[in-house]
Every structure is written in C-alpha cells, then in structure tokens.
C-alpha positions in Angstrom: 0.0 0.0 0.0 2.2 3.1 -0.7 0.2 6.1 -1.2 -0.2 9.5 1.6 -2.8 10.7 3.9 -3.9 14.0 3.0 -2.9 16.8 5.2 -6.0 19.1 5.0 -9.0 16.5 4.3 -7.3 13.4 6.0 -8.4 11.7 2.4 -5.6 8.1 1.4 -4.3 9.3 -2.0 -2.8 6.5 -4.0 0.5 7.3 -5.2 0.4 8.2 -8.8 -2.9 9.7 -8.1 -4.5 13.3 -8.6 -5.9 15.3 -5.8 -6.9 18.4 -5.0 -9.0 19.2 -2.0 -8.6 22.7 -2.1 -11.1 22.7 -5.5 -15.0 22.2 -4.8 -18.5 22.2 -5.8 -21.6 24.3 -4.3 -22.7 20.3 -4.9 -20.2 18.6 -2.9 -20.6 20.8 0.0 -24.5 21.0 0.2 -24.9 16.9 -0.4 -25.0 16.2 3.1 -27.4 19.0 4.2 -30.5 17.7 5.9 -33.7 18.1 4.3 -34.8 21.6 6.6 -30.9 23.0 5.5 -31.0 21.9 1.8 -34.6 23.8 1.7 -33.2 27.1 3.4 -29.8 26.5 1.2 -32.3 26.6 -1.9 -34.7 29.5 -0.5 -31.0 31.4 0.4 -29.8 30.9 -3.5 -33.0 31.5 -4.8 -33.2 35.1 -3.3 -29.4 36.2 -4.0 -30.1 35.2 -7.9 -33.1 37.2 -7.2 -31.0 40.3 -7.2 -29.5 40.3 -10.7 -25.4 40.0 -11.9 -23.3 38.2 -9.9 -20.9 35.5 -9.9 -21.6 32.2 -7.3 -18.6 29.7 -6.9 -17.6 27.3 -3.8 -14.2 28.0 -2.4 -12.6 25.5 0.5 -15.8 25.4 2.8 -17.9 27.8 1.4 -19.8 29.2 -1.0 -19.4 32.7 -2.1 -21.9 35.3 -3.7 -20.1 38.2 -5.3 -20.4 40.9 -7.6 -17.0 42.8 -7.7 -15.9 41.8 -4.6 -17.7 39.1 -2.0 -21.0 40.4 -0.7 -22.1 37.4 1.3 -20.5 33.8 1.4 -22.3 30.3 3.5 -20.5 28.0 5.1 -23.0 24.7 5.4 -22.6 23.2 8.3 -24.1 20.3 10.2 -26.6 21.8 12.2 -27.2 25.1 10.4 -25.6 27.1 7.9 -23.4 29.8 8.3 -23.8 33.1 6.6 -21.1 35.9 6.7 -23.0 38.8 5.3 -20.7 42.3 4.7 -23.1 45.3 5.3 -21.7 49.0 6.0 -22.5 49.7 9.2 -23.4 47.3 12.3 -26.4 45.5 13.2 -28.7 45.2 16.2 -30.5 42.3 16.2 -31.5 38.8 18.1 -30.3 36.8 14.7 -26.6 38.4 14.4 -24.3 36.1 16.2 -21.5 37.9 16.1 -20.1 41.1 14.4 -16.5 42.0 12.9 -14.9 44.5 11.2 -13.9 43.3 7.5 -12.3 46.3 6.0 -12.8 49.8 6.5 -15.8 49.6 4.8 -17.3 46.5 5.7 -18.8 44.9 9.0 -19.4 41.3 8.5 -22.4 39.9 10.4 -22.5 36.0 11.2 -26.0 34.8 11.1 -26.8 31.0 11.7 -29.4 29.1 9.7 -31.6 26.6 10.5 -34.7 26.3 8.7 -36.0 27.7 5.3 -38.8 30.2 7.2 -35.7 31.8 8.4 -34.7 33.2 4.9 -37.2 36.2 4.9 -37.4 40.1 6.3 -35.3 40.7 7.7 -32.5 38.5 6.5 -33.4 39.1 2.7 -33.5 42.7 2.9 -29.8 42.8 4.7 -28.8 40.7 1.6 -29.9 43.3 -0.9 -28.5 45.7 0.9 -25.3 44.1 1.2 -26.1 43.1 -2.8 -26.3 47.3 -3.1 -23.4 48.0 -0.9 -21.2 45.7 -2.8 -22.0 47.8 -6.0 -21.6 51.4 -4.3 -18.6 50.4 -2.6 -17.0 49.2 -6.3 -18.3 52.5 -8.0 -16.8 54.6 -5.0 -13.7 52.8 -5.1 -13.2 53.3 -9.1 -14.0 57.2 -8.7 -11.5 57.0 -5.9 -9.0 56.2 -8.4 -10.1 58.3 -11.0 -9.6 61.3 -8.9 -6.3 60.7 -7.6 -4.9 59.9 -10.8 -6.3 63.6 -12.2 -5.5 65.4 -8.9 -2.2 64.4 -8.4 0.3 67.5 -9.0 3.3 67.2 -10.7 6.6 66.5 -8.6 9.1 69.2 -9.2 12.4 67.9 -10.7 15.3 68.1 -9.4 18.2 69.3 -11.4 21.3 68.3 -8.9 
C-alpha cells in the first residue's frame, strides 16, 4: 500500500494519483445537508439570484456570492448554515451572532441558519443591501481612483 494521507482532508491518496482538496463544488458541500438545510440552502440561492449580476462559486468550505468583490458567502454546516454577510455599518438584532470588522468599509455579520422560514425580512433585505453595498462600494472605489490619478500635481524635478 504506498500512497499519503492528506494533510488538509485526511483523504488516502494512491501514489500516482491526482488530488486536490482545495477545488470544490456548491454540490459537494451542500450533499450532506439535511432536508430543513437543503430547503433554506435553496430559498437562500434563490433570493441572491433574485438580485441580478453576480458571480456564485464554492471555495474551501464555502460558497461565495459576489459581484465585484464578495458580498455574502455560507459556510453549510451540520446543524445550520453559516452566513457571513458584509453590510456598511453594524447591526442590532436577536439573529446576528457575532459582528466584525472586515475592512474599512465592511462589517461582516455571522447569522446561523436553520430552517427555510428563516430566509425572509429581515434577512433578505440585509442581503440586498449588502447586494447594493457591494455595487456602491466598487463604484466609489473606481472614482476614488479616477480622482487621484487627475489630482495628483506634478513633482518638481530636481536638477542636482
């Protein structure tokens, strides 16, 4: 038997053979979801698609919804699902979890999931808010730019 143990998924890898446990599937994580968490998992997709443009891809554990940068992002999870939701300024309510600061732009929120009737007001209009955000933030950022770049003065030269 000569093969390796993987370090990160603990998964026997024949020698000779591929692997790559860092590359996943919205499928493979969602497969073992129980029926209440595969139904909030659909109701939860449904509603971001809702929304318009945007691009939805696993990565590692999770599963990431973003337009120009990553507006909200699920980790599924045994007994609920996790969502990590980037909103501009904090929230007060009984389903945030906990709160962090993300950037200097961005509070992320951790919410936990556990049933489809939990994807409605006031979770799906934090999502299009953060769906907004997402875009405001981009547009802000690329004026940003633009300014700077027509603002800046010239440096004098130096003739030493």
């Amino acid at each position: 038997m000569s093969g390796r143990e993987c370090y990160h998924c603990k998964q026997w890898i024949e020698e000779g053979e591929e692997h790559d446990c860092w590359t996943t599937t919205e499928a493979a994580l969602t497969q073992e979801l129980s029926d209440d968490l595969r139904d909030a998992w659909e109701r939860l997709r449904e509603t971001a698609v809702s929304f318009g443009d945007q691009r939805i891809y696993a990565s590692h554990k999770s599963i990431m919804f973003s337009r120009r940068s990553c507006y909200f992002f699920v980790r599924p999870k045994r007994k609920f699902l996790e969502l990590n939701l980037f909103l501009g300024s904090t929230l007060k309510a009984p389903q945030v979890r906990r709160v962090g600061r993300a950037s200097k732009s961005k509070v992320v929120h951790v919410i936990h999931i556990r049933h489809r009737d939990e994807v409605e007001a006031p979770i799906t209009d934090w999502l299009r808010e953060a769906y907004e955000l997402s875009d405001a933030l981009a547009s802000n950022t690329r004026t940003a730019r633009a300014k700077s770049r027509h603002m800046r003065k010239p440096r004098p030269i130096s003739l030493r």
